[in-house]
C-alpha positions as CSV (number, residue, x, y, z in Angstrom):
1,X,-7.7,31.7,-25.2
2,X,-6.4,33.4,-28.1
3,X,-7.4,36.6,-27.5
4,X,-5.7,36.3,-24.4
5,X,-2.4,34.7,-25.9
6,X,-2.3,37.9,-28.7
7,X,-2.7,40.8,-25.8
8,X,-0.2,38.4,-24.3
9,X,2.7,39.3,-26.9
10,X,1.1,42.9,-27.8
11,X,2.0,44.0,-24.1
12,X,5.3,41.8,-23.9
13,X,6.3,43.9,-27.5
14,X,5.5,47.1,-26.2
15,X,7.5,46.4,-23.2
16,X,10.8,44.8,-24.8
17,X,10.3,48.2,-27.5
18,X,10.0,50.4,-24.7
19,X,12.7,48.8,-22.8
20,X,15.0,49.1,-26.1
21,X,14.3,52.6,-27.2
22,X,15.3,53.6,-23.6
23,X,18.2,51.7,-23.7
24,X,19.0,53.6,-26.5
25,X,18.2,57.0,-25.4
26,X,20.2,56.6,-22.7
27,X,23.1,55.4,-24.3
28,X,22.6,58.0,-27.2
29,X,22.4,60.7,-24.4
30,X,25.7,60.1,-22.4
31,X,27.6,59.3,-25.4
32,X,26.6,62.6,-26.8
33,X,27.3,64.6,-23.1
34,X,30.2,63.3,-22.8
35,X,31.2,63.8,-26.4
36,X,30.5,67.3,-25.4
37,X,31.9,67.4,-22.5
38,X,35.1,66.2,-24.1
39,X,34.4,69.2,-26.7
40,X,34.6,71.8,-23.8
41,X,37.6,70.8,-22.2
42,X,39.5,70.7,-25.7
43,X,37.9,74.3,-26.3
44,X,38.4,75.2,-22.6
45,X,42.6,74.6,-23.4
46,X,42.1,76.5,-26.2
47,X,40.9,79.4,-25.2
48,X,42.7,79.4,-22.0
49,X,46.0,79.4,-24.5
50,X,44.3,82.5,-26.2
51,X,44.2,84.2,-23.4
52,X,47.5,83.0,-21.4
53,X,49.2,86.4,-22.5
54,X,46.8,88.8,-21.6
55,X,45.9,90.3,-18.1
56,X,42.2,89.5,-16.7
57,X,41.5,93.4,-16.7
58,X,41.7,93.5,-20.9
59,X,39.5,90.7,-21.3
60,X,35.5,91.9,-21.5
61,X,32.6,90.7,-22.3
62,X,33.1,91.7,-26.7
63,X,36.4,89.7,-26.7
64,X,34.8,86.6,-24.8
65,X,31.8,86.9,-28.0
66,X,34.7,86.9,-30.8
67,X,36.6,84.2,-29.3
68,X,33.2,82.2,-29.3
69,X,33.0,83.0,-32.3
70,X,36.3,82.3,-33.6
71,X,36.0,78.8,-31.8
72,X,32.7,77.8,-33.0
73,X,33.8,78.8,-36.4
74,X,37.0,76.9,-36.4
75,X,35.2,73.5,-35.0
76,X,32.1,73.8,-36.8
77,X,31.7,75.6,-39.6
78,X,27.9,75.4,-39.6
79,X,26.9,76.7,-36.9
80,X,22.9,77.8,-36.2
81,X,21.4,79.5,-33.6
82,X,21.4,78.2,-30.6
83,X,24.5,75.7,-31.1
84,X,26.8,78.6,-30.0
85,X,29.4,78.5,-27.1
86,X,28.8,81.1,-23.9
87,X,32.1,81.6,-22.4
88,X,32.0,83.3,-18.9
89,X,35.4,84.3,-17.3
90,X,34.8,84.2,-13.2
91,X,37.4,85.0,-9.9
92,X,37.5,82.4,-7.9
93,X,35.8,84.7,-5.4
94,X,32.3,83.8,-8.0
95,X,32.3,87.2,-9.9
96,X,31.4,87.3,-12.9
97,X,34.6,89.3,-14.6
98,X,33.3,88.9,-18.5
99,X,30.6,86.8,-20.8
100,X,30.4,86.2,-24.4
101,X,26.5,87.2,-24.1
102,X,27.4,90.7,-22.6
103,X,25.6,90.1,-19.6
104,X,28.5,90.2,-17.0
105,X,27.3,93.4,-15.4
106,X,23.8,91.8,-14.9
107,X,25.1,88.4,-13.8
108,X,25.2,87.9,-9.6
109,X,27.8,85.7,-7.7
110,X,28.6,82.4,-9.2
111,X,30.6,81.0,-6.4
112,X,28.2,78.5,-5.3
113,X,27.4,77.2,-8.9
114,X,28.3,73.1,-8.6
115,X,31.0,73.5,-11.7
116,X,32.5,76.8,-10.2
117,X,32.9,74.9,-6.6
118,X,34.1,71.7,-8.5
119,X,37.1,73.8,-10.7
120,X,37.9,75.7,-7.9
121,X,38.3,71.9,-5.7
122,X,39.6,69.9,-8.2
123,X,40.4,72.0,-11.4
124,X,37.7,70.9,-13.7
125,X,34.0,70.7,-12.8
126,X,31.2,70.4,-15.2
127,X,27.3,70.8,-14.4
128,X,23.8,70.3,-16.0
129,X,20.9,72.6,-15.2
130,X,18.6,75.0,-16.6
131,X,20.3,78.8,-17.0
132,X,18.7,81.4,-15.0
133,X,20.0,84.1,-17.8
134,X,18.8,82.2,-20.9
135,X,16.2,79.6,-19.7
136,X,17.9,77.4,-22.0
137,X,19.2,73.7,-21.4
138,X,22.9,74.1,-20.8
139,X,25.6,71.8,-19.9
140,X,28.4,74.0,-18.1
141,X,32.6,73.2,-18.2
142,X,34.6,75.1,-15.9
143,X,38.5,75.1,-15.6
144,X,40.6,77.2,-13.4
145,X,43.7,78.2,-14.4
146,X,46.1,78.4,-11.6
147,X,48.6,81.3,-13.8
148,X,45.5,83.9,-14.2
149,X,44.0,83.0,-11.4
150,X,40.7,82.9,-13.0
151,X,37.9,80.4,-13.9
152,X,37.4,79.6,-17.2
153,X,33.3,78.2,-18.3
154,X,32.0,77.7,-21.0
155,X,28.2,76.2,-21.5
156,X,27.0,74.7,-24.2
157,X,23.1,74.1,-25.4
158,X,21.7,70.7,-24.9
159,X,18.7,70.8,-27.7
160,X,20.8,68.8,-30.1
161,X,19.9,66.1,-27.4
162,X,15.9,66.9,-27.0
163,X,16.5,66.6,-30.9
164,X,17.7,63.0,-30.7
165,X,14.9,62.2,-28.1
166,X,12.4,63.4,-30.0
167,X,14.2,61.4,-32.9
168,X,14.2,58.2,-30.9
169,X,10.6,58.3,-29.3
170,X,9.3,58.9,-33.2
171,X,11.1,55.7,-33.6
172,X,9.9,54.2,-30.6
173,X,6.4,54.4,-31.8
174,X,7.1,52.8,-35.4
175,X,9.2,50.3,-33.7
176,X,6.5,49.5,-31.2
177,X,3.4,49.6,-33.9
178,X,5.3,47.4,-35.9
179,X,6.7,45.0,-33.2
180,X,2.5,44.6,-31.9
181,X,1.9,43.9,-36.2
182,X,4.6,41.6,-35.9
183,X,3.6,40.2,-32.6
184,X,-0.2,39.6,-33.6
185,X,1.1,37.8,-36.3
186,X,3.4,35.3,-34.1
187,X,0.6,35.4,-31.3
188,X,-2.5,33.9,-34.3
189,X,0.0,32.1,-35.5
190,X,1.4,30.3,-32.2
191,X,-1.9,30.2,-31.0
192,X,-3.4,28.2,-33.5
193,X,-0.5,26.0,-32.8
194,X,-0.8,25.6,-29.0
195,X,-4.8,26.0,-28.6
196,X,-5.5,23.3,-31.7
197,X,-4.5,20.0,-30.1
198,X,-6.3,21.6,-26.6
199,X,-9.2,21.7,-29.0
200,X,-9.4,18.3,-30.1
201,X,-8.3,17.1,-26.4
202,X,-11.5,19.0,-25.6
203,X,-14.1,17.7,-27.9
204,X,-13.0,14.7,-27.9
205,X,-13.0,14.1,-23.7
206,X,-14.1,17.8,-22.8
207,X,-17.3,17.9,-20.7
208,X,-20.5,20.4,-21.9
209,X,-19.9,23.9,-21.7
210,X,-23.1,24.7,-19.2
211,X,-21.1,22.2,-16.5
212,X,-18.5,24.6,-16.9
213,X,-20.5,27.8,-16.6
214,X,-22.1,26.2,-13.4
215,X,-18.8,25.0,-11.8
216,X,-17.7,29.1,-12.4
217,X,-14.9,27.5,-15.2
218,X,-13.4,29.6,-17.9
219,X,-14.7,29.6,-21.2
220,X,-12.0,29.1,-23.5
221,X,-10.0,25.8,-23.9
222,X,-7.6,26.1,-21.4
223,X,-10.6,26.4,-19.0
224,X,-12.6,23.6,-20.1
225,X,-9.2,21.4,-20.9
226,X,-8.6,22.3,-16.8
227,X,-12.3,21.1,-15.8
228,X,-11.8,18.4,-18.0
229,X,-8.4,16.6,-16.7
230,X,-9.8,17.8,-13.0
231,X,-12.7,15.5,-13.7
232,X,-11.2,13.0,-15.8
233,X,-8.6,12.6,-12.4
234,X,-11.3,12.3,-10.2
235,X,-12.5,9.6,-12.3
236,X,-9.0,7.9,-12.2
237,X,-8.8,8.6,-8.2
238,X,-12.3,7.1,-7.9
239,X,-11.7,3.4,-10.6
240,X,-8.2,3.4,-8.6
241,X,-9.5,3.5,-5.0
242,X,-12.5,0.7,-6.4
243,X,-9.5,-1.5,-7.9
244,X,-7.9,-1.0,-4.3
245,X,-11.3,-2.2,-2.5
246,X,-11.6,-4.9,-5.0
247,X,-7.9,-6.0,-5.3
248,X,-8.5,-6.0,-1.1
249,X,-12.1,-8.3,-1.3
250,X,-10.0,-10.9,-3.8
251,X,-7.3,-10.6,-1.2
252,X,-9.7,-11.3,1.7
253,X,-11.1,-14.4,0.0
254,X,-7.7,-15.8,-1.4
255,X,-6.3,-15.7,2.0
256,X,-9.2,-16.6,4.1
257,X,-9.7,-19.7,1.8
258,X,-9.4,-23.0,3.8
259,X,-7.3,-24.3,0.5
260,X,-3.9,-23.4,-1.5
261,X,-3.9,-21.7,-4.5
262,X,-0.7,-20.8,-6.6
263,X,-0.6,-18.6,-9.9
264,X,2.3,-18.9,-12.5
265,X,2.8,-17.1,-15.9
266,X,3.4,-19.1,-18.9
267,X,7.3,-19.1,-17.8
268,X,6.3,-20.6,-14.7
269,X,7.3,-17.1,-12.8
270,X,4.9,-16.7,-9.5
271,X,2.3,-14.7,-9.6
272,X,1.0,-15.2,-6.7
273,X,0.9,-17.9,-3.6
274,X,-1.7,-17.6,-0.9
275,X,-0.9,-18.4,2.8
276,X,-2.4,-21.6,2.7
277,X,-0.4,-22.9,-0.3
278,X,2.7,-21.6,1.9
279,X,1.5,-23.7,4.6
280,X,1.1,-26.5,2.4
281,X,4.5,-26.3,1.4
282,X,6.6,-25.2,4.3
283,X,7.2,-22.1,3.4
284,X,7.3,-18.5,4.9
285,X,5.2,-16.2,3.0
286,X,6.9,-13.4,4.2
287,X,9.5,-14.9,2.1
288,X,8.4,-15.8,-1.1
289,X,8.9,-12.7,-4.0
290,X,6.7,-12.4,-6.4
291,X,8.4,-12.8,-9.9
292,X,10.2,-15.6,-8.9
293,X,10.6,-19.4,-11.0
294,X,8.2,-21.7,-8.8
295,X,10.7,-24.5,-8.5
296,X,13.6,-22.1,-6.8
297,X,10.4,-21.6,-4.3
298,X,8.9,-25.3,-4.5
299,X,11.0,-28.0,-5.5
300,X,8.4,-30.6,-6.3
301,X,9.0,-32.1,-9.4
302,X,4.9,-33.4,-9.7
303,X,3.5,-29.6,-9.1
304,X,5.8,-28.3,-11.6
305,X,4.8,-30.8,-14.2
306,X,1.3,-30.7,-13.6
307,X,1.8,-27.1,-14.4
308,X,3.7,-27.4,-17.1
309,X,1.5,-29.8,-18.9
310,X,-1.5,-27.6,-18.6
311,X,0.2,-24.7,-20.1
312,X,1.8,-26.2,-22.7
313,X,-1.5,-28.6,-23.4
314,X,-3.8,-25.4,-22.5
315,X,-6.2,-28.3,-20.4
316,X,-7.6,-28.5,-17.1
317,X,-5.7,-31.4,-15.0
318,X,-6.8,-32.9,-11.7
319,X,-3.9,-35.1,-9.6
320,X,-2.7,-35.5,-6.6
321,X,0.8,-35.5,-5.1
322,X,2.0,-37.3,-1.9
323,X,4.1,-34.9,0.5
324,X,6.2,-36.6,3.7
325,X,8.2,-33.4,5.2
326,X,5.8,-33.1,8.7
327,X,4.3,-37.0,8.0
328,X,2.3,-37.9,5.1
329,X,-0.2,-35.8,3.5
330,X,-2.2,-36.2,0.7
331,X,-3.0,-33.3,-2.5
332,X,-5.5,-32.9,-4.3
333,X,-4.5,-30.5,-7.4
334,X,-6.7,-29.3,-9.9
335,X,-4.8,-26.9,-12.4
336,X,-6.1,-25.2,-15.3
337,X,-5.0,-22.5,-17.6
338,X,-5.6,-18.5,-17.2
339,X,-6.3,-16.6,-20.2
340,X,-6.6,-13.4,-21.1
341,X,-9.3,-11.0,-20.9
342,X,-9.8,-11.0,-25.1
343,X,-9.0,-14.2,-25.9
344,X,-8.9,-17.6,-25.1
345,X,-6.9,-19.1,-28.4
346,X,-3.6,-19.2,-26.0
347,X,-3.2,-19.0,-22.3
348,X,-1.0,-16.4,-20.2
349,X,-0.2,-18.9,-17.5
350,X,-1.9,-21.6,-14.8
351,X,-3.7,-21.6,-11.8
352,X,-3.3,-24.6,-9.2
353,X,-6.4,-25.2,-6.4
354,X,-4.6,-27.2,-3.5
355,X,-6.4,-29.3,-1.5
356,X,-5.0,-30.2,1.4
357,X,-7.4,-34.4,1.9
358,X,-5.5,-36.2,4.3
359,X,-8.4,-36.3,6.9
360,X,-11.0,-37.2,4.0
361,X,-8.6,-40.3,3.1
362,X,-8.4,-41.2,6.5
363,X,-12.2,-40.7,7.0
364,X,-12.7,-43.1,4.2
365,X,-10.3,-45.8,5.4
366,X,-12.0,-45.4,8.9
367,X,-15.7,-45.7,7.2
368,X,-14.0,-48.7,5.2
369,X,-12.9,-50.2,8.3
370,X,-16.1,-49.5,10.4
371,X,-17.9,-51.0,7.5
372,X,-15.7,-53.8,7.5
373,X,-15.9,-53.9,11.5
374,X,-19.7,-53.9,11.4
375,X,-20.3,-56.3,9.2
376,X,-17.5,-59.0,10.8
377,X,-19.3,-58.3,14.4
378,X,-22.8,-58.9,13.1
379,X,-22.1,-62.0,10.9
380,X,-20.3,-63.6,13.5
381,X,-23.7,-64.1,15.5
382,X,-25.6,-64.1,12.8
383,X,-23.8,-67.1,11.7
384,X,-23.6,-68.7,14.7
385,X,-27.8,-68.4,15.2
386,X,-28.1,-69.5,11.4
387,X,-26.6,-72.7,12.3
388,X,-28.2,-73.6,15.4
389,X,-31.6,-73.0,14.0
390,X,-30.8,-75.0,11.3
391,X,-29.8,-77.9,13.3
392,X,-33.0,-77.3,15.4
393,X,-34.7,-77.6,12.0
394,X,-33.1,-80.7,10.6
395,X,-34.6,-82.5,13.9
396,X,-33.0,-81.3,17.0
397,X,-36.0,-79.3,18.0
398,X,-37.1,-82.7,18.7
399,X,-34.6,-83.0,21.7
400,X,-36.0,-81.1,24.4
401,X,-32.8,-81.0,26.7
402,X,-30.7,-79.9,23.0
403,X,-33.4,-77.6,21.9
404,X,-33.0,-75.6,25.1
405,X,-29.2,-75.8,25.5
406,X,-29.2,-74.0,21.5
407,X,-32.5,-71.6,22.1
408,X,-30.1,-70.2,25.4
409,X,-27.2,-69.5,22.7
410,X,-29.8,-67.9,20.1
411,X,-30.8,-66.1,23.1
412,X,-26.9,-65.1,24.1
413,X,-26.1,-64.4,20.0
414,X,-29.4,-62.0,19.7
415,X,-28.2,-60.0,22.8
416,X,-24.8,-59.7,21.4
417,X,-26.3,-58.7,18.4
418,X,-29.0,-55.9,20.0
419,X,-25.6,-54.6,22.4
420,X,-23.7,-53.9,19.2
421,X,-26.5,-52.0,17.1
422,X,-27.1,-50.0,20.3
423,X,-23.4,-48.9,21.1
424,X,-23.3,-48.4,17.3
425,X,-26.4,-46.0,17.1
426,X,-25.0,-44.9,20.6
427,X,-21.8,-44.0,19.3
428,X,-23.5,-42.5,15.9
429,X,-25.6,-40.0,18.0
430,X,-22.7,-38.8,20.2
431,X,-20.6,-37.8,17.0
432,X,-23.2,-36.4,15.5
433,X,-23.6,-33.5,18.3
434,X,-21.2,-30.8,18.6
435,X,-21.9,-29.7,21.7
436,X,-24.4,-31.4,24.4
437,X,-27.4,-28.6,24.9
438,X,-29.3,-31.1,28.0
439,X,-26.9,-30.6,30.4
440,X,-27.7,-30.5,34.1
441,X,-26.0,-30.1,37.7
442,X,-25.8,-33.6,39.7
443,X,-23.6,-34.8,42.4
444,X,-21.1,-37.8,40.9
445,X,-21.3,-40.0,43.8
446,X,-25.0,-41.2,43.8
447,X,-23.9,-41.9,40.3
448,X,-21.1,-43.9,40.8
449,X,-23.3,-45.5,43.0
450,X,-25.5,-46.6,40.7
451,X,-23.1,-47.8,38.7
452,X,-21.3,-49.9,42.2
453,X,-24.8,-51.5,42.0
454,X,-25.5,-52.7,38.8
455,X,-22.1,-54.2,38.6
456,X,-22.0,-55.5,41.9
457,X,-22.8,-59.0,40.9
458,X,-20.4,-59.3,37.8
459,X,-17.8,-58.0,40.3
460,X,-18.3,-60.5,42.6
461,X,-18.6,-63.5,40.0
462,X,-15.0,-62.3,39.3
463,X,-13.4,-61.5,42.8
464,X,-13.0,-57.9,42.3
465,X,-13.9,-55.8,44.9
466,X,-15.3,-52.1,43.5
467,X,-14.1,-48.9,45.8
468,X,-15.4,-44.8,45.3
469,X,-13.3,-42.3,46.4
470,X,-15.6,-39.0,45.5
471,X,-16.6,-36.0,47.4
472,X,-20.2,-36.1,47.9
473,X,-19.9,-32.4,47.3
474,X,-18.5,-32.4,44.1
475,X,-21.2,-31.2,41.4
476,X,-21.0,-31.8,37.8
477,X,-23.0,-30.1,34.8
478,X,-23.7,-32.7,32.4
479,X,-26.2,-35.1,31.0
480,X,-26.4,-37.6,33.3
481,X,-27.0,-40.7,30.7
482,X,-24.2,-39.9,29.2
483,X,-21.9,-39.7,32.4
484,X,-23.5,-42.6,33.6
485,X,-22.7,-44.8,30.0
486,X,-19.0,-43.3,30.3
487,X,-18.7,-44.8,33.9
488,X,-20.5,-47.7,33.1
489,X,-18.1,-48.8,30.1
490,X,-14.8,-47.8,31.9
491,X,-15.5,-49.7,35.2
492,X,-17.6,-52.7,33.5
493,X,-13.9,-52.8,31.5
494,X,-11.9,-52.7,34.9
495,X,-14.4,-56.0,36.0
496,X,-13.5,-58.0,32.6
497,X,-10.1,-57.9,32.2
498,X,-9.0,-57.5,36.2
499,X,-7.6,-60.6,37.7
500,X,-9.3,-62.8,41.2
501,X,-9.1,-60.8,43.9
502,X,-7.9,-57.1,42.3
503,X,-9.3,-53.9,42.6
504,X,-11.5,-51.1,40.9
505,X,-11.0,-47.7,42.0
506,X,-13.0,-44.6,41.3
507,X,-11.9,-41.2,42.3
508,X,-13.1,-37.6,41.1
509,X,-11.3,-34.6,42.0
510,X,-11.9,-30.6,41.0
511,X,-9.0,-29.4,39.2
512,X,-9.4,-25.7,38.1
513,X,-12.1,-25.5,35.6
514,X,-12.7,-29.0,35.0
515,X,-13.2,-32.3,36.5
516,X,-10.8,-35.5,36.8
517,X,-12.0,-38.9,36.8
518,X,-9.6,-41.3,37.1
519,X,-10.6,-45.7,36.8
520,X,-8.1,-47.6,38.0
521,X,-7.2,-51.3,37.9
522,X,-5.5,-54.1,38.8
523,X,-5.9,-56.0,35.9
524,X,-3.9,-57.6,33.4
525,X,-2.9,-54.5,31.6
526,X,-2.4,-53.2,28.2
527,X,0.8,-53.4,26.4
528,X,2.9,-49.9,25.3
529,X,2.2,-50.8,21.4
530,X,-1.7,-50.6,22.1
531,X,-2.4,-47.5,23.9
532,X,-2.4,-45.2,21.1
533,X,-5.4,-47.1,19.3
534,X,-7.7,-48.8,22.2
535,X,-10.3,-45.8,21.6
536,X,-10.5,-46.8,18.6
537,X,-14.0,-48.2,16.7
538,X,-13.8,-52.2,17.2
539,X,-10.2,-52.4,18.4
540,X,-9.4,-55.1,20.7
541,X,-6.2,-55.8,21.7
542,X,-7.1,-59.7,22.3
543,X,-10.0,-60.6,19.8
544,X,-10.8,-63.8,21.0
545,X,-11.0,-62.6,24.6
546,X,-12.7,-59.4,24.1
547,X,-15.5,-61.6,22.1
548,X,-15.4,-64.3,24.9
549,X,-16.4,-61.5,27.4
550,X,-19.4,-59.8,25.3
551,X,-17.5,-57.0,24.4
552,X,-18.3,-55.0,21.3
553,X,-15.2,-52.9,20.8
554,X,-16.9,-49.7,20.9
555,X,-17.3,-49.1,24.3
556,X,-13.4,-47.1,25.0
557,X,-14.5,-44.7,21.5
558,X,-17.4,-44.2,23.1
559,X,-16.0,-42.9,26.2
560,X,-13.8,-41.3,23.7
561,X,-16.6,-39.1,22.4
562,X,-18.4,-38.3,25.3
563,X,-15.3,-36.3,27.0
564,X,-14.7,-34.4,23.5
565,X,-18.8,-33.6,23.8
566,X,-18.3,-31.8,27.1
567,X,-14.7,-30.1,25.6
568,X,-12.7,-33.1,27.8
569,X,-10.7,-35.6,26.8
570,X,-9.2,-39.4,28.1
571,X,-6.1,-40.5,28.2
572,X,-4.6,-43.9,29.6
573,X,-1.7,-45.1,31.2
574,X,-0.6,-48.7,31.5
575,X,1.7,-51.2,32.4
576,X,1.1,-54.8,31.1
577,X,0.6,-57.4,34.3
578,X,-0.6,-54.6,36.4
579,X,-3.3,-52.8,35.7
580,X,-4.4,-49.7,34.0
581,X,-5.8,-46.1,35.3
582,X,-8.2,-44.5,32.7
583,X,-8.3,-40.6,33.3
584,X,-11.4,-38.5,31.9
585,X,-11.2,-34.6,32.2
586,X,-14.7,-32.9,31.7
587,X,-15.1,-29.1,32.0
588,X,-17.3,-28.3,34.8
C-alpha cells in the first residue's frame, strides 16, 4: 500500500512538472517571437525610411549587408554570429532584387513564400520555417512598401529560442528530480498517516493473510481492510436477517397467544400491545402507535396503577380488573418488571399478562351450583327414606298394612334417586365427548315409534293423545341411544306438563344439510322470563311440580348436549297457557 501511494505522487510530480515546464516553454517561446516579431517591424520601418530616397536599381546585395549591419549595430551592440539580420529586397512579382547574404543571384522566385503572399495581401506578413539557403531556423517579416513598389524582409535566427528550451528542459529535470524527492517525502509521510489506523483496524478485526491469498485478495492493508469489512458485512447481513427471523418467531407467538400482553417503559410509554390485549380493550390495533402513554390508549385507571406500582416497587403483582363495555368480563393481570440485559438493580419498564377468565368464573359458579344442585336432589330422598326407615324401626315394621305403604315410598325415593345418578353420569359422559365416533344410518320413524310405545301408557293416564308426522324415508346418521334418550326426554316432557285431552306432535323434516325435529305441545307453557335458562343443569321453572312429576332437571341440558354432539343445536318457543314446540337441528 505504500509503495503504491509513493509511485502514486512520483508520477502525479512528474506530470504537474512536466505540465509546468511546458507551460512555460510555451509561454517563453511566443513572448520571445513575438518580441521579435515586434523587433522586425520596428527595423522593417527603419530601413524602409533608409531607403525611401533611393531607386530599387541602386540598392544591391553589399548595401542590404551594411544596413544589416548598421541596424544590428545600432539595436544591439553585441552582436555574435548567428544573431544577425538577413534583409532580402523582393518585386512583388517574387524576384529576389537584393540580399544582405549576397546570394540574390542564386536565390529563385519567392512569390509563393507565405510572408511574401501575406505582404503583398495585406501589407505585413511574417513566417516560420527552415531556410532553404542557410538551413538555419528563421522567422521571416515582410512589408511592402506601396511608394517603391518593393517588398521589404527581413529574417531573423530563432536559436536564441532552442537556447531557452534547452534552458528550460535542464530545468525541467531538476524541477522534476526534486519535486519526486519532495514527493517521496509527502507520499512516506502521508502514507504512514492514512495506512496506520488501516493497520490497527486490520489486526485488530482483519482476518489471516492465507484467507486472503485464497479468496485472490490484495496483500497490503487496503486489501485485507476490503476482505475484512466485506466479511465483517456479511456477518452483519447474516445476525440482521437471524434478528428478523427471531423478532418474526416472538411475533408469531405474541400474536398467536390465546391471552393479552402489554409492554410499557418505566414512563409508562407503549412498547408494545399484542392483538389480543387490543381485543381485550376495544381497540383497533391498526391504531395504536407505538411510543405512545398507555392511558391516552387505555383509560383504565386499575391497569395503569397496577403498572405503576410494579415499576416504581420493582415487584411482580397479580390482580384482576372488572371490565363492562360489551357486558361483564373478568381480568386476570399478572404484571412484573422488565429489566435490562446487565442488570437487574432497577427496571426499564413492566410487562402485563392479560387473561381474559370470564368463562372459568362462570365454570365455577356453574360447578358451585351443580354441586349445590346435586347434593339438594339427593338429600331430598335420602331424607325422606332416612325417616321412613326409622319409623319402620321404632315399631312400624310391626304394622303390616304401614310397613308396606312406607317400603312403596323407599321403593319410589330409591328410583328417584338411581334416575338422577344416571341422567347425571348421562349427562357427564355426553360433555365429556367432542364429537360422537359410533354413529350409524337408521330411519327416525321406527324410533319414534319406540318411543310412541313406551310412553303410550303414561299418555293415556294423562289424556294426551301422541301423533308422528315423519317420512319413513328419512335417514339419520347418529347413535341411536342417544337419539332415542333426546326423544325420549322431549316427548316424556310434552306428557307431564300437557293438559287432559292436548296433544303431542312429532315431525322431522330434511332441511339442507341437516335435520329438523320439532316436539310440540299443548301444554301449559313456559313463561318469556324462562326460556333462556330451561336447558339449564336442575332448572325448573316450578320446583314443587317438576319434583311431584319425577323430574330430575337434567333432562332439557341433556337434550341440550346431544344436538351440540352431532354440531346441532335446540331452541324453544313458547307461549304460557298454550303449549310449547321444542325444535332440534342435527347435521345429517
Amino acid at each position: 500500500m505504500r509503495r503504491r501511494i509513493v509511485a502514486l505522487y512520483l508520477v502525479l510530480a512528474v506530470i504537474v512538472s512536466a505540465l509546468i515546464s511546458y507551460t512555460t516553454y510555451r509561454y517563453a517561446y511566443d513572448m520571445y517571437i513575438n518580441e521579435v516579431k515586434s523587433s522586425l517591424q520596428h527595423e522593417a520601418v527603419l530601413i524602409s525610411y533608409m531607403m525611401k530616397d533611393m531607386k530599387l536599381d541602386d540598392i544591391g546585395d553589399k548595401y542590404l549587408a551594411d544596413i544589416s549591419e548598421a541596424v544590428m549595430s545600432s539595436f544591439d551592440p553585441n552582436t555574435k554570429a548567428g544573431a544577425k539580420r538577413r534583409i532580402t529586397l523582393i518585386d512583388p512579382a517574387g524576384d529576389v532584387l537584393a540580399d544582405s547574404y549576397g546570394q540574390s543571384l542564386t536565390m529563385g522566385n519567392h512569390s509563393e513564400r507565405p510572408e511574401v503572399k501575406e505582404a503583398l495581401a495585406e501589407g505585413i506578413g511574417a513566417d516560420i520555417r527552415k531556410s532553404e539557403t542557410t538551413g538555419l531556423n528563421l522567422i521571416y517579416l515582410a512589408s511592402y512598401s506601396k511608394s517603391q513598389s518593393a517588398i521589404l524582409r527581413i529574417s531573423a535566427s530563432l536559436d536564441y529560442i532552442i537556447n531557452i528550451r534547452n534552458t528550460i528542459i535542464l530545468y525541467e529535470i531538476v524541477a522534476i528530480i526534486v519535486a519526486m524527492a519532495i514527493s517521496s517525502l509527502l507520499a512516506i509521510k502521508l502514507s504512514n498517516y492514512a495506512i496506520k489506523p488501516l493497520a490497527l483496524l486490520v489486526k485488530k478485526y482483519g482476518r489471516p493473510r492465507k484467507e486472503n491469498l485464497k479468496k485472490g485478495r490484495r496483500e497490503d492493508e487496503v486489501g485485507e481492510l476490503s476482505y475484512t469489512l466485506g466479511a465483517m458485512t456479511r456477518d452483519i447481513e447474516e445476525i440482521i436477517r437471524e434478528l428478523k427471523e427471531r423478532n418474526a418467531r416472538v411475533d408469531t407467538i405474541i400474536n398467536s397467544m390465546d391471552a393479552g400482553l402489554i409492554a410499557v417503559d418505566n414512563t409508562m410509554h407503549i412498547l408494545m400491545i399484542n392483538p389480543i390485549a387490543c381485543k381485550l380493550f376495544g381497540l383497533s390495533g391498526a391504531s395504536v402507535q407505538m411510543g405512545v402513554p398507555l392511558v391516552q390508549v387505555i383509560r383504565n385507571r386499575q391497569l395503569n396503577n397496577i403498572l405503576l406500582k410494579t415499576i416504581a416497587g420493582n415487584k411482580v403483582i397479580n390482580d384482576q380488573i372488572n371490565l363492562y363495555q360489551g357486558g361483564k368480563r373478568i381480568l386476570s393481570l399478572h404484571a412484573s418488571p422488565v429489566y435490562p440485559m446487565d442488570k437487574k438493580e432497577a427496571n426499564i419498564g413492566a410487562l402485563v399478562y392479560i387473561h381474559d377468565i370470564t368463562q372459568i368464573r362462570k365454570l365455577e359458579e356453574m360447578r358451585s351450583e351443580f354441586v349445590s344442585n346435586v347434593t339438594h336432589e339427593l338429600k331430598t330422598p335420602l331424607t325422606s327414606i332416612h325417616g321412613f326407615v326409622e319409623t319402620l324401626k321404632d315399631g312400624a315394621i310391626n304394622d303390616a298394612k304401614v310397613a308396606s305403604k312406607f317400603l312403596d315410598i323407599i321403593e319410589i325415593e330409591a328410583d328417584r334417586l338411581r334416575i338422577l345418578i344416571d341422567d347425571i353420569l348421562e349427562l357427564s359422559e355426553i360433555e365429556s365427548m367432542k364429537e360422537e365416533n359410533d354413529r350409524q344410518p337408521f330411519a327416525l320413524l321406527p324410533l319414534a315409534q319406540e318411543i310412541e310405545s313406551m310412553l303410550n301408557n303414561a299418555a293415556s293416564e294423562k289424556g294426551v293423545t301422541l301423533h308422528l308426522q315423519i317420512d319413513p324415508h328419512l335417514i339419520l346418521k347418529a347413535n341411536r341411544h342417544r337419539m332415542k334418550q333426546l326423544l325420549l326426554n322431549l316427548v316424556d316432557n310434552g306428557i307431564k306438563y300437557n293438559k287432559p285431552g292436548g296433544t303431542v306432535t312429532v315431525t322431522a323434516e330434511q332441511a339442507g344439510s341437516q335435520v329438523e325435529i320439532h316436539v310440540k305441545d299443548t301444554g301449559i307453557g313456559i313463561p318469556l322470563d324462562h326460556t333462556d335458562r330451561i336447558f339449564e343443569r336442575f332448572y325448573r321453572v316450578d320446583k314443587g311440580r317438576s319434583r311431584a312429576m319425577g323430574g330430575t332437571g337434567l333432562g332439557l341440558s341433556i337434550v341440550k348436549h346431544i344436538a351440540q354432539l352431532y354440531g346441532g343445536s335446540v331452541r324453544v318457543m313458547s307461549e304460557e297457557g298454550k303449549g310449547s314446540d321444542f325444535a332440534v337441528f342435527i347435521e345429517r
